[in-house]
C-alpha positions in Angstrom: 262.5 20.5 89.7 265.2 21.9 87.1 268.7 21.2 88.5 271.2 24.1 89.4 273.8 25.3 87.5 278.0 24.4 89.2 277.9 28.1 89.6 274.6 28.6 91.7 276.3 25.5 93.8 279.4 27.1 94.1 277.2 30.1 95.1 275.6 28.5 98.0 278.5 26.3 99.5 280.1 30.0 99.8 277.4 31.5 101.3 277.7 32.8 105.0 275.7 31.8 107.5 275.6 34.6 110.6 274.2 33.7 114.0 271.7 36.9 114.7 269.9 35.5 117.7 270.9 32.9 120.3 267.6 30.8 120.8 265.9 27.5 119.4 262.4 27.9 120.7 260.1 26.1 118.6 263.0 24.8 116.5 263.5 21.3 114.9 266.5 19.3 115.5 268.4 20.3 112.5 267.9 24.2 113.5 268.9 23.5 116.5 272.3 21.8 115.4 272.8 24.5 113.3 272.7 27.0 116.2 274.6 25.2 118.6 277.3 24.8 116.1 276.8 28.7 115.3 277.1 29.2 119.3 280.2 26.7 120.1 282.2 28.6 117.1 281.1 31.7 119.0 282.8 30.3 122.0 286.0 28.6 120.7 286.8 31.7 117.6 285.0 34.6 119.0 283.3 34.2 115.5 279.2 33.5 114.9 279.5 32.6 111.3 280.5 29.7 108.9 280.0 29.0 105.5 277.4 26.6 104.2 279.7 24.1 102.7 281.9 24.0 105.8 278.5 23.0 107.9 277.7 20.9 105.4 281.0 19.1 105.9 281.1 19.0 109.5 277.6 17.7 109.9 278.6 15.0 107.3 275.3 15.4 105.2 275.2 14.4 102.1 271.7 13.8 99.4 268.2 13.7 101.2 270.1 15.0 104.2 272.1 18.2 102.4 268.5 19.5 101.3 267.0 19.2 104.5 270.0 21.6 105.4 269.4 23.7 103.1 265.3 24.0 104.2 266.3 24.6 107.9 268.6 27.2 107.2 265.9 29.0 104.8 263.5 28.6 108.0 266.0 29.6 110.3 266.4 32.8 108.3 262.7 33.4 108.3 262.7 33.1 111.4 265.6 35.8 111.9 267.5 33.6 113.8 270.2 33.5 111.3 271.2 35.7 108.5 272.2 34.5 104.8 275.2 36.2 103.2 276.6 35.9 99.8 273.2 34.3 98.1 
């Protein structure tokens, strides 16, 4: 697997994640972190977005854990649970 460029990392830590739909049937437990953090910044900012890399950050992932992230997000989206911006 080739290894992305700083830009394409830059890319995706500034990416927007948008809450579209509040549910986590059939979800794993990082899909369901990632909602409920969508949700409680819904609650506390009036706001159901965050970027990537400020997920990333709170969460505290870093290697095996920042990919896995990444794959929940993508199923998340397939899902159309959340919405992607800025990729």
């Amino acid at each position: 697997m080739a290894r992305r460029t700083q830009k394409d990392a830059q890319q995706t830590r500034n990416a927007i994640v948008v809450l579209l739909r509040n549910t986590t049937w059939k979800c794993g437990k990082i899909e369901r972190l990632i909602v409920e953090y969508l949700q409680n910044r819904l609650r506390k900012y009036g706001v159901a977005h965050s970027s990537i890399g400020e997920m990333a950050q709170y969460f505290n992932f870093n290697g095996k854990q920042k990919s896995e992230l990444f794959d929940a997000l993508k199923r998340l989206e397939k899902r159309y649970i959340v919405e992607i911006k800025g990729l």
